[in-house]
TORLUM-600681 format. One line per field, with one value per residue (C-alpha): residue number from 0; x, y, z. Coordinates in Angstrom, 2 decimals, decimal comma, padded with zeros to 5 digits. Layout:
<vextors>
n <- [NUM; ...]
xx <- [X; ...]
yy <- [Y; ...]
zz <- [Z; ...]
</vextors>
This chain:
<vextors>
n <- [0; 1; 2; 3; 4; 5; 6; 7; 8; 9; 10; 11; 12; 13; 14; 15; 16; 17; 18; 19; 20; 21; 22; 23; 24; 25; 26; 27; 28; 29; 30; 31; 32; 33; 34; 35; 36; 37; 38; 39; 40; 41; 42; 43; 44; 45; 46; 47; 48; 49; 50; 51; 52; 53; 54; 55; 56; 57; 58; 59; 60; 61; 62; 63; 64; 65; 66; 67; 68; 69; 70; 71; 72; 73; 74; 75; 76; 77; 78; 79; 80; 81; 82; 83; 84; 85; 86; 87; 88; 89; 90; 91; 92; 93; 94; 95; 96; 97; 98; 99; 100; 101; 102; 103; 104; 105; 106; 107; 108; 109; 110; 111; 112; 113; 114; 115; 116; 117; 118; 119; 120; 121; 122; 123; 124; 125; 126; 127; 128; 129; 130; 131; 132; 133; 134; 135; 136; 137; 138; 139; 140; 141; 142; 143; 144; 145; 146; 147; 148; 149; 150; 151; 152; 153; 154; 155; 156; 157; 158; 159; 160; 161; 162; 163; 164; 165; 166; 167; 168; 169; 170; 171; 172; 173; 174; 175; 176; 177; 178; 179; 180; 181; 182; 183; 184; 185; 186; 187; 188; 189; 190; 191; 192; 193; 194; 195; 196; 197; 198; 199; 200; 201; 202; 203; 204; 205; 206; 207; 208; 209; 210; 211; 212; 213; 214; 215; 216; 217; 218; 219; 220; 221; 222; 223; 224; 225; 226; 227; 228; 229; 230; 231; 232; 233; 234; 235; 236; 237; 238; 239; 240; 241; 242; 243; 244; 245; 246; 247; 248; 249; 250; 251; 252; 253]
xx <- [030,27; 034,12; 036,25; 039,07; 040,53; 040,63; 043,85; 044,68; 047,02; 046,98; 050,30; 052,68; 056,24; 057,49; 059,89; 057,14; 054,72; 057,26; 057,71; 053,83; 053,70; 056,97; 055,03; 052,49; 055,60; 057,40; 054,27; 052,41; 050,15; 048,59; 047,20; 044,12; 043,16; 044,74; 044,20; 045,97; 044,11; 044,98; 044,36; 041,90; 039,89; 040,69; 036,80; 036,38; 039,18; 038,53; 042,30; 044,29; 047,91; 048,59; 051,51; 050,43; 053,61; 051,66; 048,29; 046,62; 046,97; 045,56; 042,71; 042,18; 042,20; 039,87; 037,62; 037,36; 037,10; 034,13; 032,50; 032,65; 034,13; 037,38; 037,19; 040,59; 043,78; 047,31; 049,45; 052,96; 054,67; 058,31; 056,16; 056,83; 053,45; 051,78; 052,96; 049,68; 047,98; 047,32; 050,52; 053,89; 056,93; 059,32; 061,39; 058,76; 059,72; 058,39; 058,11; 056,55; 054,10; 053,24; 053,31; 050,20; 048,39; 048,51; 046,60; 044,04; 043,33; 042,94; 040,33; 038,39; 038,41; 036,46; 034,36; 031,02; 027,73; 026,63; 023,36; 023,35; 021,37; 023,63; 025,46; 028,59; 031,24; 033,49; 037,24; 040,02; 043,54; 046,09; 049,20; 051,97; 052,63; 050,46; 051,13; 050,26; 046,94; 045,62; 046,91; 044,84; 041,64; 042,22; 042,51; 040,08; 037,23; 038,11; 038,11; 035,80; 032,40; 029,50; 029,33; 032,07; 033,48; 037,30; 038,88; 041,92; 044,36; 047,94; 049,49; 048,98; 047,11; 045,63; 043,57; 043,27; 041,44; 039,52; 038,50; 036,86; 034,63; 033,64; 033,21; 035,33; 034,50; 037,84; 041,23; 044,05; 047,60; 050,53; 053,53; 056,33; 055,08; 056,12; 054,64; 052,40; 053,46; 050,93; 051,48; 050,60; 047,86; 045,94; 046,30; 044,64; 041,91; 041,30; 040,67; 037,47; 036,49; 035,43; 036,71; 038,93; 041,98; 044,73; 048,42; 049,51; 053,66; 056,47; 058,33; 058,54; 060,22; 058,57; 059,56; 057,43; 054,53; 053,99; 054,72; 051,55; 049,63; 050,60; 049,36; 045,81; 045,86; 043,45; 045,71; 049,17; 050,15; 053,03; 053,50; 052,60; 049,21; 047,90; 044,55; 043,59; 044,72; 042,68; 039,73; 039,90; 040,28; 037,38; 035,21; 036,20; 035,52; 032,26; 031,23; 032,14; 030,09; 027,09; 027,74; 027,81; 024,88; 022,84; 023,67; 022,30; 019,23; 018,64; 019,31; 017,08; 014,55; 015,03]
yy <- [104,19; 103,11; 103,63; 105,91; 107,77; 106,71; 108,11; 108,36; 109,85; 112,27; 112,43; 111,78; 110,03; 106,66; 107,85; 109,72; 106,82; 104,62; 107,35; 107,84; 103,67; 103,54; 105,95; 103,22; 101,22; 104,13; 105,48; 102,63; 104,34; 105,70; 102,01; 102,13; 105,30; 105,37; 103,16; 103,70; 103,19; 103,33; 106,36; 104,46; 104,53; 108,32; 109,21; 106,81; 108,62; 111,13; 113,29; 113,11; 114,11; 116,04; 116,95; 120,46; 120,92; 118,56; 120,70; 117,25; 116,51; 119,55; 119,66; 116,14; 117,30; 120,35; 118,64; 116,00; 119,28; 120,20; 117,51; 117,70; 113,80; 114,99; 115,87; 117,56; 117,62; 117,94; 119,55; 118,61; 121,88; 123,58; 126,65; 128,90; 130,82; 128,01; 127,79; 127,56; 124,87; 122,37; 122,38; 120,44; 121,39; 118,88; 117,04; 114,99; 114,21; 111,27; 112,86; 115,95; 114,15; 111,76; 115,49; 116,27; 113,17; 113,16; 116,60; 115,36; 112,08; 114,27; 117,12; 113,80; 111,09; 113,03; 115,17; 114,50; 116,59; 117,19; 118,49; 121,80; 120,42; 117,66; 116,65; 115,99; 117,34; 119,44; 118,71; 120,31; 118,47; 121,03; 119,80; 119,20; 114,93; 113,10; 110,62; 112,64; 113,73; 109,93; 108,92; 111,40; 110,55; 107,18; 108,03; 110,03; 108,18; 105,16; 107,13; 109,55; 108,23; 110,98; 111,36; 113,38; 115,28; 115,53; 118,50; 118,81; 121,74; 121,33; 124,13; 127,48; 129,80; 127,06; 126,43; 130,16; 129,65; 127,02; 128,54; 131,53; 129,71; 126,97; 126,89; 124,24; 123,12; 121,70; 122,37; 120,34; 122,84; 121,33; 124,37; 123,60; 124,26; 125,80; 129,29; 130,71; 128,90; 127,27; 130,19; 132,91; 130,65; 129,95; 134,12; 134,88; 131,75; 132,74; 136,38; 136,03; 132,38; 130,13; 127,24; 124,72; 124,96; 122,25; 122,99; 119,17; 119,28; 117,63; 120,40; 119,79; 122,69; 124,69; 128,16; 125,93; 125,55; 129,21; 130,85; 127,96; 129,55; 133,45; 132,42; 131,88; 128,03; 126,04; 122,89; 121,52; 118,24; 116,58; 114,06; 111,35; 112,26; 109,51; 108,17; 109,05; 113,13; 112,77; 111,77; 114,70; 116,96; 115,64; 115,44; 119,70; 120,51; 118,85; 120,40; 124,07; 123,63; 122,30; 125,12; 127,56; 126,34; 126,25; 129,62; 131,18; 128,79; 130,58; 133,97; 134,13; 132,67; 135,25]
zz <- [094,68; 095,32; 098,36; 097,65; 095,22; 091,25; 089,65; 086,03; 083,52; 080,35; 078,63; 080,58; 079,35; 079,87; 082,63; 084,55; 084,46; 086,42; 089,16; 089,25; 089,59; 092,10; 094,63; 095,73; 096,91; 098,03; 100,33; 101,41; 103,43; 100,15; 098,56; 100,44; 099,51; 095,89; 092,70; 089,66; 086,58; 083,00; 080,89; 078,43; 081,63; 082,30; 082,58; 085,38; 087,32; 090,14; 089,99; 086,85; 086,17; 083,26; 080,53; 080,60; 078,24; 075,70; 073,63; 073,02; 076,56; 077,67; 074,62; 076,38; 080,09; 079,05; 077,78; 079,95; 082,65; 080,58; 080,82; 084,70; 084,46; 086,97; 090,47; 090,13; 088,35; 088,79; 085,73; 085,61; 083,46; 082,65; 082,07; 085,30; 084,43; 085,33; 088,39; 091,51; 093,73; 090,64; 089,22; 089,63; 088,46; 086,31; 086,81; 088,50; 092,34; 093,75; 097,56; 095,96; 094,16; 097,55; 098,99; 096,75; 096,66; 100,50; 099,82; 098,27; 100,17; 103,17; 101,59; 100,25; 102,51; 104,90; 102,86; 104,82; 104,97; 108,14; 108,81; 110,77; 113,83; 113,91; 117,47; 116,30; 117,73; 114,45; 114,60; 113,19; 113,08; 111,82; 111,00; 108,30; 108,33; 106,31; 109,28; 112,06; 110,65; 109,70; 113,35; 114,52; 112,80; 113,86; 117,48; 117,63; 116,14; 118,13; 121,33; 120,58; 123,02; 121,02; 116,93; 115,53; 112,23; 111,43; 108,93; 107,92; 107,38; 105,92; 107,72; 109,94; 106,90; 105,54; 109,35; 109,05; 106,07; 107,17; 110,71; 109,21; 107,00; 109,91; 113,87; 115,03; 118,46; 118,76; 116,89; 117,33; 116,29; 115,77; 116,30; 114,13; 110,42; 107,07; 106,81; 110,25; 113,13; 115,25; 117,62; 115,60; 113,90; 117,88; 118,64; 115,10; 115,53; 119,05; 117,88; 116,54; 117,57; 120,51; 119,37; 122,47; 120,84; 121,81; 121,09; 119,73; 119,21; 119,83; 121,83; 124,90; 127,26; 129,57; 127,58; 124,70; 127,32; 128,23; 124,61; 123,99; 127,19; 125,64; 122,21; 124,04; 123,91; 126,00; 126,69; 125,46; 124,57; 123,32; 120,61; 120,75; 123,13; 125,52; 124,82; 128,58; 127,67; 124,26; 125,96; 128,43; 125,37; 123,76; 126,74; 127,67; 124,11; 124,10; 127,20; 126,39; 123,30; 124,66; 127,34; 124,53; 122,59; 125,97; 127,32; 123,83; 124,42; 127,68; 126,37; 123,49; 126,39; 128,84]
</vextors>
């Protein structure tokens, strides 16, 4: 098994190959997690990019797809009726393309099964930087003193998303993001879940502070977060879980 992501390429021009090759220099922070291989090596790759303008390519893709040899794909198209989750637009844009790889590092890197009696403590970072979310993971595993899971969402629907199909004992919610605001995002979230959910922004005021109280927020913090503030957070969380998980214990006793 290999660490990180294998990425290939169906049919694809000369000029899109060099963007596709300039992005490892151009986002650094994706050559441990990405490695570019050739397309005669296309059924070792996990993600491939695609000319979806180009039938072979596609025959080539779909059968590939078949075949169950891809974890995913990205199609690069003029065709506007193509247009969805798996699909870029040309031209090719090198940030836009980082943009999506980014995506998929983050829904893969941490993909881990976790049995259901498991301790760990499940995390939810929401927020929009590819930067903010690995800094994140990295703080929080190093300060992190009992097992824990990390989860990603991109933005306020996607965490949405995510929070209905999984109880998160703690949710990290950045405010400023494309779509539903983190504020909106908490009051839905806190509608129908428990979770200890941490406002984690760079906006500082105190008019910032209460619309993060209103929204039903258990604790604010600003960007960057102290290590000593990120250990409190971690510590509450874990506490009103085990609280939680304790006080059904003693009702289904009683």
């Amino acid at each position: 098994m290999h660490d990180g992501i294998y990425l290939s390429y169906i049919g694809l021009t000369e000029l899109e190959v060099k963007v596709l090759k300039s992005i490892f220099t151009l986002a650094p922070q994706l050559k441990d997690n990405v490695s570019l291989i050739p397309p005669d090596q296309v059924r070792q790759a996990d993600l491939v990019l695609v000319n979806g303008d180009d039938p072979a390519a596609m025959s080539r893709w779909e059968k590939l797809h078949d075949d169950n040899c891809l974890l995913s794909s990205l199609i690069l198209t003029d065709n506007e009726n193509l247009a969805g989750g798996d699909t870029l637009r040309r031209p090719i844009r090198v940030q836009k393309l980082i943009d999506a790889l980014e995506e998929v590092v983050d829904q893969t890197s941490l993909d881990l099964d976790v049995d259901d009696d498991s301790p760990a403590l499940d995390i939810l970072v929401v927020d929009d930087s590819f930067s903010v979310r690995k800094y994140m993971e990295h703080k929080l595993e190093e300060l992190a003193q009992f097992p824990i899971t990390i989860s990603f969402a991109m933005n306020g629907d996607d965490a949405i998303r995510k929070t209905a199909a999984h109880d998160f004992g703690l949710i990290f919610l950045d405010v400023m993001m494309e779509g539903m605001d983190g504020y909106k995002a908490c009051k839905q979230i806190k509608a129908s879940k428990s979770a200890y959910v941490v406002m984690l922004t760079s906006k500082k005021s105190p008019f910032d502070k209460v619309r993060g109280t209103m929204s039903g927020c258990d604790a604010y913090l600003t960007k960057p977060p102290a290590d000593a503030r990120l250990v409190e957070e971690l510590n509450k969380s874990l506490e009103r879980r085990n609280d939680r998980v304790l006080g059904i214990g003693r009702a289904r006793v009683g």
